[in-house]
ZALO-560871 format. One record per residue (C-alpha): x, y, z. Coordinates in Angstrom, 2 decimals. Example, Ala and Ser with C-alpha at 12.3 -4.5 7.8 and 13.67 -1.06 7.14 Angstrom:
<semis>
{xx = 12.30, yy = -4.50, zz = 7.80}
{xx = 13.67, yy = -1.06, zz = 7.14}
</semis>
This chain:
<semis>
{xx = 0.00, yy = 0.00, zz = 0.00}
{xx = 1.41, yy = 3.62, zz = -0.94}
{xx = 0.73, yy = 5.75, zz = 1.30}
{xx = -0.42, yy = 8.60, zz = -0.80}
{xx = -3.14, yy = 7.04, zz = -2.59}
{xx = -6.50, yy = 7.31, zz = -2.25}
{xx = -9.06, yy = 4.93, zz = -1.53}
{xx = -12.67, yy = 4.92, zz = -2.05}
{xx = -15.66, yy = 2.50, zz = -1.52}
{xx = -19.19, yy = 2.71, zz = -0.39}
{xx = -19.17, yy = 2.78, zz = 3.34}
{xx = -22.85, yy = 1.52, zz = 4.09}
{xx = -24.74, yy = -1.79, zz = 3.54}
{xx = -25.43, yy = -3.42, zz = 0.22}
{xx = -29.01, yy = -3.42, zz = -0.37}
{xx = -32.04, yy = -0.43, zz = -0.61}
{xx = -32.02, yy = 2.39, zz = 1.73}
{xx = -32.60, yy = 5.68, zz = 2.48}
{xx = -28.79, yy = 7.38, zz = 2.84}
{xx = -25.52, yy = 5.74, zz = 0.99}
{xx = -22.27, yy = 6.82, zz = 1.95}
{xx = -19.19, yy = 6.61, zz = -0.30}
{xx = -15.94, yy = 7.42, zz = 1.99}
{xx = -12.56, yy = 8.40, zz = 0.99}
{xx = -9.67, yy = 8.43, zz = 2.09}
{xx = -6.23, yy = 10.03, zz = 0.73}
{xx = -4.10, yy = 12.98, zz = -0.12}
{xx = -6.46, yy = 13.57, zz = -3.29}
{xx = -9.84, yy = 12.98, zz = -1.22}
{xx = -10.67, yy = 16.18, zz = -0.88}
{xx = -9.55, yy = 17.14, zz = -4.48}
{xx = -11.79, yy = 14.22, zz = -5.97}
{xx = -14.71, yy = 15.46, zz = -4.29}
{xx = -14.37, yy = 19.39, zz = -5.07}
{xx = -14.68, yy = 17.87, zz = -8.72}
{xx = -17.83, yy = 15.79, zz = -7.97}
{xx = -19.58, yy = 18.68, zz = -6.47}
{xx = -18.60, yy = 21.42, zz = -8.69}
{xx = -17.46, yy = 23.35, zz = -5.63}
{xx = -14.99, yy = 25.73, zz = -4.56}
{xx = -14.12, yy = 24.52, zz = -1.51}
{xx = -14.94, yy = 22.02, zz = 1.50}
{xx = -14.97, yy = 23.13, zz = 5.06}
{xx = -13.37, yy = 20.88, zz = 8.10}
{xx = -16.37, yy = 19.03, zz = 9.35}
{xx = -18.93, yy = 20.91, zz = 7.62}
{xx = -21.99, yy = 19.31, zz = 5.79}
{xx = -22.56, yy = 21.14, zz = 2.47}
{xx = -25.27, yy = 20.43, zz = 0.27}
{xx = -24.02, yy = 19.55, zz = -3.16}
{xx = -24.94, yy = 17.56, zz = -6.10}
{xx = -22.76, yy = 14.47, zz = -7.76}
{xx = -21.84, yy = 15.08, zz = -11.22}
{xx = -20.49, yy = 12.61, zz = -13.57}
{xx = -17.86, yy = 13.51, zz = -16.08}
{xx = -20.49, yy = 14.94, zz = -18.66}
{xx = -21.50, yy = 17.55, zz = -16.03}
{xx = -24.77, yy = 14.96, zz = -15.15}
{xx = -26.34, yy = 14.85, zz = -12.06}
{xx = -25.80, yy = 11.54, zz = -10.57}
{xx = -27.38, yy = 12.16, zz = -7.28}
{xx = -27.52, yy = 14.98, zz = -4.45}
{xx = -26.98, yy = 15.03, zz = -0.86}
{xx = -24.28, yy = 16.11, zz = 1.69}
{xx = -20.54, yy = 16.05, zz = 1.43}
{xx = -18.31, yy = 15.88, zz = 4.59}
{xx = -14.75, yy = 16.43, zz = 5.09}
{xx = -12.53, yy = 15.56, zz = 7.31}
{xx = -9.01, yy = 17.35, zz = 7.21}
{xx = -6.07, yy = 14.98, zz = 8.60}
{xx = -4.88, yy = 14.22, zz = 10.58}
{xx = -7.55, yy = 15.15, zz = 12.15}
{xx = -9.52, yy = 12.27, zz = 11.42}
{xx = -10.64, yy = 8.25, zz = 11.51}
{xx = -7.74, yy = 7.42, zz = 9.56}
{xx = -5.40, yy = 10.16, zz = 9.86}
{xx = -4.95, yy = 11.25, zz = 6.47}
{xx = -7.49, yy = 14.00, zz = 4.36}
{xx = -11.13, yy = 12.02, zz = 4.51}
{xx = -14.35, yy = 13.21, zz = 2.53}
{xx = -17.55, yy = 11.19, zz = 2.67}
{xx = -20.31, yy = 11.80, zz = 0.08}
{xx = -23.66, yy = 11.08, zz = 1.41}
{xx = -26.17, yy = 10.30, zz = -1.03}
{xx = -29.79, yy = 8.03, zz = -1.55}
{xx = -29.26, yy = 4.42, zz = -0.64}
{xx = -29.48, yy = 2.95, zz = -3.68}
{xx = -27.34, yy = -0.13, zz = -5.09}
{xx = -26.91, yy = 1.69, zz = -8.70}
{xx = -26.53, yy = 5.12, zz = -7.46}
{xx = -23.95, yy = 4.47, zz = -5.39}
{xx = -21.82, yy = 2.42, zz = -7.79}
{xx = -21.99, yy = 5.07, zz = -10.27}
{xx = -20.69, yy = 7.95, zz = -7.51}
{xx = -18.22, yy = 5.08, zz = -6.58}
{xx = -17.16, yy = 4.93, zz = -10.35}
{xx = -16.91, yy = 8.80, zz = -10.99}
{xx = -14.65, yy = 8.57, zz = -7.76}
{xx = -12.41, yy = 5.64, zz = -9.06}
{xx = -12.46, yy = 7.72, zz = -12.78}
{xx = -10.88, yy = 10.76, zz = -10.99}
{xx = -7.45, yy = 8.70, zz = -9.68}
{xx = -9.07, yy = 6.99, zz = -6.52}
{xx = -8.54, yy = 3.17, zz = -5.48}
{xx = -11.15, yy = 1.17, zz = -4.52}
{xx = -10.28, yy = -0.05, zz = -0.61}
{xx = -9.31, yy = -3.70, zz = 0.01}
{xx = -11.44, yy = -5.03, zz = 2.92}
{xx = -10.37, yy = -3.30, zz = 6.12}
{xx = -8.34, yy = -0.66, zz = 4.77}
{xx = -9.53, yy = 2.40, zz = 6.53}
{xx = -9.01, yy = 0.74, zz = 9.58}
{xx = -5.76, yy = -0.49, zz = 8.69}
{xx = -4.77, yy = 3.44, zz = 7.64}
{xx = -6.34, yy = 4.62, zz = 10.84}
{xx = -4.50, yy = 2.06, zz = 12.84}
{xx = -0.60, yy = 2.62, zz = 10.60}
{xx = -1.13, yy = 6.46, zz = 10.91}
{xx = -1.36, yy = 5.85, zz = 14.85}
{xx = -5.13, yy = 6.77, zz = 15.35}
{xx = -6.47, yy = 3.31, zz = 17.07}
{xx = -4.19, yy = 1.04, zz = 17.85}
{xx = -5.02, yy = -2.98, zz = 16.39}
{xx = -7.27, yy = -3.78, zz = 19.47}
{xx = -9.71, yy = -1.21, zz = 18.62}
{xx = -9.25, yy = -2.04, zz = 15.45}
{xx = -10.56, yy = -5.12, zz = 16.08}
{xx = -13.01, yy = -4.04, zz = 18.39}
{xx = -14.86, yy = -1.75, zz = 15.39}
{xx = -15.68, yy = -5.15, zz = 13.40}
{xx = -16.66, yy = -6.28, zz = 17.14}
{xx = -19.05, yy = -3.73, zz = 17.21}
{xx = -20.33, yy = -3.70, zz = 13.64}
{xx = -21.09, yy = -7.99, zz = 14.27}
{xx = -22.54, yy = -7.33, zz = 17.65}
{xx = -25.92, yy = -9.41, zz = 17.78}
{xx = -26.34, yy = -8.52, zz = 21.33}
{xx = -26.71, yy = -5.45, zz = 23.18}
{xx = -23.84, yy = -6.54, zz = 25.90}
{xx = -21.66, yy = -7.81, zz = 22.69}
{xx = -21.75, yy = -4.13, zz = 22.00}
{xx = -21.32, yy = -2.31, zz = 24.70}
{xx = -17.98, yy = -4.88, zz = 25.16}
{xx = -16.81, yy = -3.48, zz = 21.51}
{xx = -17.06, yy = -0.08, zz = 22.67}
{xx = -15.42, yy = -0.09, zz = 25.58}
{xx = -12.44, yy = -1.52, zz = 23.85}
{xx = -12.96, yy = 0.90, zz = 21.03}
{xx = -12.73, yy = 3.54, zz = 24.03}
{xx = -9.20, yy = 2.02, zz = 25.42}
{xx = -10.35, yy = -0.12, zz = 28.44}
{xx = -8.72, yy = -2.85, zz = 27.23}
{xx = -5.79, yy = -1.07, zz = 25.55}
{xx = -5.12, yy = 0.86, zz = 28.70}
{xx = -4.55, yy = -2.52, zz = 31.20}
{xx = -2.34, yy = -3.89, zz = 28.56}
{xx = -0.89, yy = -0.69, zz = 27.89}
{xx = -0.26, yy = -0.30, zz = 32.31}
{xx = 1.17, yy = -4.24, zz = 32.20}
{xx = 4.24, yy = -3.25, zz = 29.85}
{xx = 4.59, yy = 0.16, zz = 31.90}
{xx = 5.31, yy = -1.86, zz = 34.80}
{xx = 7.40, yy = -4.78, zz = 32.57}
{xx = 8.94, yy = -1.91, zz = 30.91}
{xx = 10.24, yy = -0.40, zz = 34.61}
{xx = 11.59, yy = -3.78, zz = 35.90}
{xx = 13.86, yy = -4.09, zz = 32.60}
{xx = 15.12, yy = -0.17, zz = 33.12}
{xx = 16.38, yy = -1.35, zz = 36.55}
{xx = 17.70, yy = -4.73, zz = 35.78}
{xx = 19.41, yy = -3.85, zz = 32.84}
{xx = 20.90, yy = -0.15, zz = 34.58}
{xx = 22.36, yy = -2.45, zz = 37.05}
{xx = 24.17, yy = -5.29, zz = 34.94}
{xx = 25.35, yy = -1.72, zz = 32.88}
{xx = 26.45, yy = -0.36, zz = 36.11}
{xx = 27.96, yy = -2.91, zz = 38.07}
{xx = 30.37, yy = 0.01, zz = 39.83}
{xx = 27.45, yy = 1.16, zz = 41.19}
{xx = 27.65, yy = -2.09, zz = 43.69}
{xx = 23.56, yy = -2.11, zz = 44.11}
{xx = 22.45, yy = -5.51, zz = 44.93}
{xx = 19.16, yy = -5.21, zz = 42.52}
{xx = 18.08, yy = -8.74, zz = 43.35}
{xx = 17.60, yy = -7.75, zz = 47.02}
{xx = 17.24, yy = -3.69, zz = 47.01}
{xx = 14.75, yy = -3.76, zz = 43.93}
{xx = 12.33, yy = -6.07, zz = 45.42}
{xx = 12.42, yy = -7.62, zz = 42.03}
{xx = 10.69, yy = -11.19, zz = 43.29}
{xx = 7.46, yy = -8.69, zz = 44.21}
{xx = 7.31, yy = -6.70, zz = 41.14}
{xx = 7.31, yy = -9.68, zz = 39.00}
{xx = 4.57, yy = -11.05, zz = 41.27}
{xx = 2.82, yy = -7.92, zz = 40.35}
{xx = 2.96, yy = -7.92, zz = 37.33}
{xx = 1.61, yy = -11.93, zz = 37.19}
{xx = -1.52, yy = -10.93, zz = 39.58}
{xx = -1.88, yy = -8.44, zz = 36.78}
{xx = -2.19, yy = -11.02, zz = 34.09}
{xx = -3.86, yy = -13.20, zz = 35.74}
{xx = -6.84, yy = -11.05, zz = 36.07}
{xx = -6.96, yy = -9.72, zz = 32.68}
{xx = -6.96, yy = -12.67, zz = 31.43}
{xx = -10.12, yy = -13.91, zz = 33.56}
{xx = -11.69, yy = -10.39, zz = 31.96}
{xx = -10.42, yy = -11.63, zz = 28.25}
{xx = -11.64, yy = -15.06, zz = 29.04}
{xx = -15.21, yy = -13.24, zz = 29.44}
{xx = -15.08, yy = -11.11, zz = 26.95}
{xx = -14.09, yy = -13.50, zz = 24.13}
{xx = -17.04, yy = -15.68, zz = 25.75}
{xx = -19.66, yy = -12.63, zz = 25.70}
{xx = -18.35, yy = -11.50, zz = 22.04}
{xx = -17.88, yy = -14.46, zz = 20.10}
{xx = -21.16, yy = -16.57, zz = 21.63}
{xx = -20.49, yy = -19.78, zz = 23.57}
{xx = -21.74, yy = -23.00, zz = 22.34}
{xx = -24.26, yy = -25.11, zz = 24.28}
{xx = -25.04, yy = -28.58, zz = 22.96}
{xx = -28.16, yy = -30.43, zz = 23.70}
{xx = -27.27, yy = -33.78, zz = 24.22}
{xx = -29.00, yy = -36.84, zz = 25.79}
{xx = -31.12, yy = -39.95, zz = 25.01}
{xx = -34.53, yy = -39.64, zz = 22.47}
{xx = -37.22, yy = -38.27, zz = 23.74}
{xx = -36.23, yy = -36.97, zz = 26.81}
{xx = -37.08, yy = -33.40, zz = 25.55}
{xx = -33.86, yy = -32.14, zz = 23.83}
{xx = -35.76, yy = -30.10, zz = 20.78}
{xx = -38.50, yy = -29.19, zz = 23.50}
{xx = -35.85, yy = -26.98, zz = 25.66}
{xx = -34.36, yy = -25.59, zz = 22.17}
{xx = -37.74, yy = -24.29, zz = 21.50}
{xx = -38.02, yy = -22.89, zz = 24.90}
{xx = -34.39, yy = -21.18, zz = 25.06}
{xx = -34.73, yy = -19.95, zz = 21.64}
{xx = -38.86, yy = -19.16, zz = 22.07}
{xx = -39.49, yy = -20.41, zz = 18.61}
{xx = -40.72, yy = -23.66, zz = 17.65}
{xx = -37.44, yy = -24.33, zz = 15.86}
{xx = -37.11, yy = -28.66, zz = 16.37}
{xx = -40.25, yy = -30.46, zz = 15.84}
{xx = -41.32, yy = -32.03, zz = 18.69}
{xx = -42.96, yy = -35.79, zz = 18.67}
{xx = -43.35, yy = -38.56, zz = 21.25}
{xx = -41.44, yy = -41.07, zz = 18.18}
{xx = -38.10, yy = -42.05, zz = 19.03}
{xx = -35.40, yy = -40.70, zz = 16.47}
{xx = -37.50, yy = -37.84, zz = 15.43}
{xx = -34.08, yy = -35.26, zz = 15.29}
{xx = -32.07, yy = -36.74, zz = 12.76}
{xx = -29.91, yy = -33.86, zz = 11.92}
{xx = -28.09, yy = -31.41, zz = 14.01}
{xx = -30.06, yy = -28.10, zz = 14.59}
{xx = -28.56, yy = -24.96, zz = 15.35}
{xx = -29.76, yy = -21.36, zz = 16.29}
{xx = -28.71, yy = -18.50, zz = 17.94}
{xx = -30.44, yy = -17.66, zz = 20.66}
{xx = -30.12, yy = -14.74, zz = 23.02}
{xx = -30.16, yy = -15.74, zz = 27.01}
{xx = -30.02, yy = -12.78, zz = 29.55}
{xx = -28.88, yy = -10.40, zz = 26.79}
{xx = -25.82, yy = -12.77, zz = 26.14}
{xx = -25.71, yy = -14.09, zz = 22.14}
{xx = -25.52, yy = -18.14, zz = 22.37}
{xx = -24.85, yy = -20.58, zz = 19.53}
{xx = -27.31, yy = -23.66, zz = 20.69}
{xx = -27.22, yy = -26.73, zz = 19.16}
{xx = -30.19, yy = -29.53, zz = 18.92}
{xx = -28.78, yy = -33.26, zz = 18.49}
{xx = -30.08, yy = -36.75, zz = 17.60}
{xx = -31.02, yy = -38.71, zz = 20.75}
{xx = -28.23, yy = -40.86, zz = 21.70}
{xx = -29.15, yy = -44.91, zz = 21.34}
{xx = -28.46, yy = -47.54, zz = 18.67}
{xx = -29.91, yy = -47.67, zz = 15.42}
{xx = -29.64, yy = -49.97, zz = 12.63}
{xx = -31.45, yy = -47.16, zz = 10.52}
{xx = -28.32, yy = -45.52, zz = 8.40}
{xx = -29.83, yy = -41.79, zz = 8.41}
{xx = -29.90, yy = -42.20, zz = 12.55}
{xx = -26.66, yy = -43.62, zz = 12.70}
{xx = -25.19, yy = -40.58, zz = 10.76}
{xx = -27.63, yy = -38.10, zz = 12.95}
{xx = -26.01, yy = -39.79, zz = 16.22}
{xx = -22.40, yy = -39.66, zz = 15.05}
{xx = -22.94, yy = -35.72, zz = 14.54}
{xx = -24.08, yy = -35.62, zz = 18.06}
{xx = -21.65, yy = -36.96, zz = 19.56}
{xx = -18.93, yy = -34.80, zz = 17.24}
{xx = -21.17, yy = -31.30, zz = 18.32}
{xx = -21.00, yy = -33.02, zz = 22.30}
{xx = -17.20, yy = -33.13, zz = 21.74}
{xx = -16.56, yy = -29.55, zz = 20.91}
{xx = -19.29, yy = -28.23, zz = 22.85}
{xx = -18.24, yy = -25.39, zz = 25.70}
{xx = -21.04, yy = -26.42, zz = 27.71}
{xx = -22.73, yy = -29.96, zz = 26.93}
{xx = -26.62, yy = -30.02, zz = 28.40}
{xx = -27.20, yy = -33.55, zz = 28.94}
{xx = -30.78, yy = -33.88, zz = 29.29}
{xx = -32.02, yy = -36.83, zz = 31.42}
{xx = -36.03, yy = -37.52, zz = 31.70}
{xx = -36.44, yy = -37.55, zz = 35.56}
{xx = -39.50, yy = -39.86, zz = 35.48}
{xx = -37.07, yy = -42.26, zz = 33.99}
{xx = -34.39, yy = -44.39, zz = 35.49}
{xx = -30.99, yy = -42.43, zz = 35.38}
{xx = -28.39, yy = -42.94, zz = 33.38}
{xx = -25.48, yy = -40.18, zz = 33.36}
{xx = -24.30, yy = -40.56, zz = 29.67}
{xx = -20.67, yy = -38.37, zz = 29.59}
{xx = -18.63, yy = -37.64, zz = 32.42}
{xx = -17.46, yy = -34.48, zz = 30.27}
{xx = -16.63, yy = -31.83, zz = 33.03}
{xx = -18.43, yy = -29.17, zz = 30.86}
{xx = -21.56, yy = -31.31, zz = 31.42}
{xx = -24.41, yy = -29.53, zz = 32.77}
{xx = -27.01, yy = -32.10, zz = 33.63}
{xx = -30.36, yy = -31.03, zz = 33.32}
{xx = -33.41, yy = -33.25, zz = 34.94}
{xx = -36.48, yy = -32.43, zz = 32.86}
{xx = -40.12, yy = -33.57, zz = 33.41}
{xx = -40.67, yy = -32.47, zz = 36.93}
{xx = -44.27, yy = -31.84, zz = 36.35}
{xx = -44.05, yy = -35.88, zz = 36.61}
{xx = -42.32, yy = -36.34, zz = 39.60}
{xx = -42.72, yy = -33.85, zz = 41.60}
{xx = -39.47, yy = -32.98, zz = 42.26}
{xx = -38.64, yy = -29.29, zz = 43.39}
{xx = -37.12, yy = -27.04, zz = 40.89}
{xx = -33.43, yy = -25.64, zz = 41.40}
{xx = -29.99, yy = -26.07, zz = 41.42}
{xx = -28.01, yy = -28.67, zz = 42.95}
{xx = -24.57, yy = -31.15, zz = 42.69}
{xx = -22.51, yy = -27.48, zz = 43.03}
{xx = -23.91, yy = -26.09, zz = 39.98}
{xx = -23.62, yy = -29.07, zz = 37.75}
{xx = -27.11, yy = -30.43, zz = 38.11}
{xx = -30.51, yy = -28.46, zz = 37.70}
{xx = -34.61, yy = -29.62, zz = 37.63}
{xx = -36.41, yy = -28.12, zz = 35.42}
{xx = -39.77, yy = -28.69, zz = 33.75}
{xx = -39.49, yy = -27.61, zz = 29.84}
{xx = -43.38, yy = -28.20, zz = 30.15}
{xx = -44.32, yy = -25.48, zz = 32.82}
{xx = -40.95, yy = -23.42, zz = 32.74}
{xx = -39.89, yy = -24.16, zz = 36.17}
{xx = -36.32, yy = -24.25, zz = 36.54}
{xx = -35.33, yy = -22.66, zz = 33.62}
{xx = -33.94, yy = -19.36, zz = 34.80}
{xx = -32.15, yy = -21.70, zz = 37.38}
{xx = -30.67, yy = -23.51, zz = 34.13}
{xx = -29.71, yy = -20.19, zz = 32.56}
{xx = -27.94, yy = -19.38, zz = 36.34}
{xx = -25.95, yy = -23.10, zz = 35.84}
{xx = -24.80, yy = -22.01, zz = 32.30}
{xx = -23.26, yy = -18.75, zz = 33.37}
{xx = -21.85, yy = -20.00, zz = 36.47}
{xx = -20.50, yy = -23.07, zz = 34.29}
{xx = -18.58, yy = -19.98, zz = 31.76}
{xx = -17.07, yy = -18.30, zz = 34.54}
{xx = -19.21, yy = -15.36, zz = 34.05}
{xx = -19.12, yy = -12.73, zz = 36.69}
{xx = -22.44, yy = -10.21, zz = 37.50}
{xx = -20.07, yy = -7.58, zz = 37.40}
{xx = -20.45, yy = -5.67, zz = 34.06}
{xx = -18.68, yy = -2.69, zz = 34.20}
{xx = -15.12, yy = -3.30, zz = 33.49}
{xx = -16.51, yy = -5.85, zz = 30.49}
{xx = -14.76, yy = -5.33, zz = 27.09}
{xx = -14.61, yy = -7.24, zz = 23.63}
{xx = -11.92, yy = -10.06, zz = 23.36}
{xx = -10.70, yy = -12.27, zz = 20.76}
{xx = -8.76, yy = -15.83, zz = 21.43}
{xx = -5.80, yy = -13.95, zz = 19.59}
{xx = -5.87, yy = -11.81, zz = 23.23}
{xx = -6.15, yy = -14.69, zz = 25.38}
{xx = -3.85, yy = -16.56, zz = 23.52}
{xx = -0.95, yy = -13.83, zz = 23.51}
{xx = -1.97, yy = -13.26, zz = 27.64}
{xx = -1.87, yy = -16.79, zz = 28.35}
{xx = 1.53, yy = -16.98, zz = 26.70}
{xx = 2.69, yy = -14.10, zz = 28.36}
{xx = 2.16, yy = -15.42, zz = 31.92}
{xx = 3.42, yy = -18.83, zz = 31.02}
{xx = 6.92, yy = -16.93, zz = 30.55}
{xx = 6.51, yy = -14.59, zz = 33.07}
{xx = 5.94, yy = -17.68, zz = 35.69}
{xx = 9.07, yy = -19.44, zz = 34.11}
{xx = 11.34, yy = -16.18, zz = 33.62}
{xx = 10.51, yy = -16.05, zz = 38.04}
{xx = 11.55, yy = -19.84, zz = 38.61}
{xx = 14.83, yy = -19.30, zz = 36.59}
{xx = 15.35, yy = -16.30, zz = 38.64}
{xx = 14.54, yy = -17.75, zz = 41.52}
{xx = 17.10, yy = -20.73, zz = 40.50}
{xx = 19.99, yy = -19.16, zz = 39.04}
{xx = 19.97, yy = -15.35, zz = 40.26}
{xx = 21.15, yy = -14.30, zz = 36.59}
{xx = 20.25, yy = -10.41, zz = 35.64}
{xx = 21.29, yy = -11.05, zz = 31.80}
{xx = 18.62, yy = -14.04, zz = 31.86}
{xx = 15.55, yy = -12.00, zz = 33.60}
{xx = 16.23, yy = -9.04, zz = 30.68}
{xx = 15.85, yy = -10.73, zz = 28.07}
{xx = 12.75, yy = -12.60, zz = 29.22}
{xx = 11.18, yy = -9.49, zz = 30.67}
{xx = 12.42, yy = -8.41, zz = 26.74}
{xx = 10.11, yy = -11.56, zz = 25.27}
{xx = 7.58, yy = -10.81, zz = 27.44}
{xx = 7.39, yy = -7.03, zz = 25.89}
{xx = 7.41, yy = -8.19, zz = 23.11}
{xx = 4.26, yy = -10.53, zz = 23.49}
{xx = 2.17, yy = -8.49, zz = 24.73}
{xx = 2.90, yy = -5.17, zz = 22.52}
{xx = 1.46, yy = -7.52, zz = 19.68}
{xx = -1.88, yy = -7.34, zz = 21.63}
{xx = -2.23, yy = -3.73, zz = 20.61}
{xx = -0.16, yy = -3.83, zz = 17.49}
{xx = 3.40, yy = -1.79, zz = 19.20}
{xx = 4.62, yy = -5.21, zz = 17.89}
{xx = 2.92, yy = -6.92, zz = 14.67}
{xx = 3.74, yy = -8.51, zz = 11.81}
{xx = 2.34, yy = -7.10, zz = 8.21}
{xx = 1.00, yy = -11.32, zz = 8.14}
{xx = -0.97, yy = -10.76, zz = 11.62}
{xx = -2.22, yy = -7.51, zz = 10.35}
{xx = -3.59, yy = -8.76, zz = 6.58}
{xx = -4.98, yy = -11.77, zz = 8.83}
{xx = -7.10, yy = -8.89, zz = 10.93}
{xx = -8.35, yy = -6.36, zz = 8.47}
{xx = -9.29, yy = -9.15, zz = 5.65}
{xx = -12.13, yy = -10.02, zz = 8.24}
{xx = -13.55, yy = -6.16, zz = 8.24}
{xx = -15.92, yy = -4.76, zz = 5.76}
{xx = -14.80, yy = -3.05, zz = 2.37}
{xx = -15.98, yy = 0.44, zz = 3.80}
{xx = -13.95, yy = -0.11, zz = 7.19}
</semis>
């Protein structure tokens, strides 16, 4: 990518509406769309009223034009958006005319990617824009804006601060050895290192949540036939998703939907009852189940409680769920530590108890204000991070070397400035921004 070029694409939805936005971006932006409006000039943040000419002088549409004057803007260079009627052809022919007069039409991401280079966001908000653009919840996006505001960036940011101190005083005292400071005892470095591990450790219990609450978990409905699998779908989901029958083997195929439980987007997945079957369409349906029961986050083995019990997994993401209480009586509620709940599908007893099991099961708190959007990229970087941290300590610990403990405390910089992008790679950064949309 050159840096002076300019890039152009149509920065709403594809489809009808009422306004259409074509965004660009570039030292020519604002040049570009003097020409499309016939004007004179374009004032900083200023809606004029203009109309869209092709080359021929036509009108193509009219509307507003916006600019933006860098870097005082989203992607830190000169930014002009033309905001027209929504309409599929209308738009591509303003995107043309724009293209025509020396634009480039954006790769997937790009304005993102220039806002992110030219040191506007940094890659977790980055990320956290797409968050917020996916969001099928309402707490999936208030999580993607309060990364987009710097929550999370600011924790990671305060982590290498303190990482960042402990190398200035290791490596000052293996460069001034004259000095005759014993840094291992006077710096108290055992403590800060432990401070910077409690650190960790609790961001990543907040990352662990917020990939959970962004990305959706998945729950997998999972027990014999007929012991009202497809009935709790329909209740969770409140459609009438699964057919329901008193037949054996009615689910043959693997249902999914996503369902939204205590504002919190789920992916929840219907299976065939477990049993044998010489019929070949049941035999396929039950070796799906049990392939969606082995990737499941949380399985919900349904067991009829009128029935004699048989526990089918002894998967520790099990949630077993008793169902049919209406039949024996048996009090609604949680029991077994969390791992067991009665319900009745039927009636609806027990089923916000159920929904209490599942988030207890994810680890997810009731606290909600420090929430933010995470992706397993985060996690995965964090959990790597305190994995060195804890073994950079124990070598410490062992050997008392200084030269050792900087460059690990080095590494460790180094992993976790590719969180926020201080430290990527132009392969991590096509990876990110080939996900976002063309007008991002």
């Amino acid at each position: 990518m050159t840096p002076l070029e300019t890039i152009a694409a149509v920065a709403t939805a594809a489809g009808q509406g009422g306004i259409g936005v074509v965004r660009l971006s570039g030292v020519n932006a604002l040049k570009i769309a003097l020409i499309i409006t016939d004007r004179d000039r374009i004032d900083n943040r200023f809606a004029h009223y203009a109309k869209f000419t092709d080359a021929q002088g036509h009108t193509i549409d009219d509307g507003l034009v916006i600019g933006f004057i860098g870097p005082n803007s989203f992607t830190g260079e000169d930014c002009v958006e033309l905001q027209g009627h929504g309409g599929p052809v209308v738009l591509s022919l303003l995107l043309q005319r724009c293209l025509e007069l020396g634009a480039r039409h954006a790769q997937p991401g790009e304005f993102s990617e220039r806002a992110f280079l030219n040191g506007r966001i940094d890659l977790i908000q980055a990320e956290a824009i797409a968050d917020l653009i996916a969001a099928d919840s309402a707490t999936a996006a208030r999580q993607a804006q309060a990364s987009i505001s710097g929550v999370f960036s600011a924790s990671i940011h305060q982590i290498m601060r303190d990482i960042t101190n402990l190398r200035v005083f290791v490596e000052a005292a293996l460069d001034f050895p004259e000095e005759e400071i014993d840094f291992i005892s006077e710096g108290n470095i055992e403590q800060k290192i432990d401070l910077v591990l409690e650190q960790l450790n609790t961001l990543i219990k907040q990352a662990k949540e917020g990939a959970i609450l962004q990305g959706g978990a998945t729950l997998v409905l999972g027990g014999k036939p007929n012991v009202g699998k497809s009935s709790l779908l329909n209740t969770l989901s409140g459609e009438n998703i699964a057919i329901v029958t008193d037949i054996p083997g009615t689910t043959r195929d693997v249902l999914k939907q996503t369902v939204i439980i205590e504002d919190v987007s789920f992916q929840l997945i219907d299976t065939a009852g477990l049993r044998t079957s010489d019929d070949p369409v049941e035999i396929e349906g039950v070796r799906r189940a049990e392939v969606a029961i082995n990737s499941a986050d949380i399985l919900l083995e349904v067991i009829d409680d009128s029935a004699p019990k048989e526990i089918e997994t002894q998967n520790t993401n099990a949630i077993r769920v008793f169902n049919k209480i209406d039949l024996t009586q048996r009090p609604p509620g949680i029991f077994d530590n969390n791992n067991a709940v009665a319900v009745s599908v039927h009636t609806g007893e027990g089923i916000d108890g159920l929904k209490q099991c599942i988030f207890h099961k994810l680890g997810l708190s009731e606290q909600t204000e420090n929430r933010f959007s995470a992706r397993e990229r985060h996690l995965r970087a964090l959990q790597e991070g305190l994995a060195h941290l804890n073994a950079s300590k124990q070598r410490f610990l062992l050997d008392r070397a200084g030269e050792l403990l900087a460059e690990d405390l080095k590494k460790n910089h180094e992993i976790l400035g590719a969180i926020t992008g201080a430290l990527s790679s132009d392969e991590l950064l096509g990876e990110i921004f080939s996900s976002f949309c063309i007008g991002k």
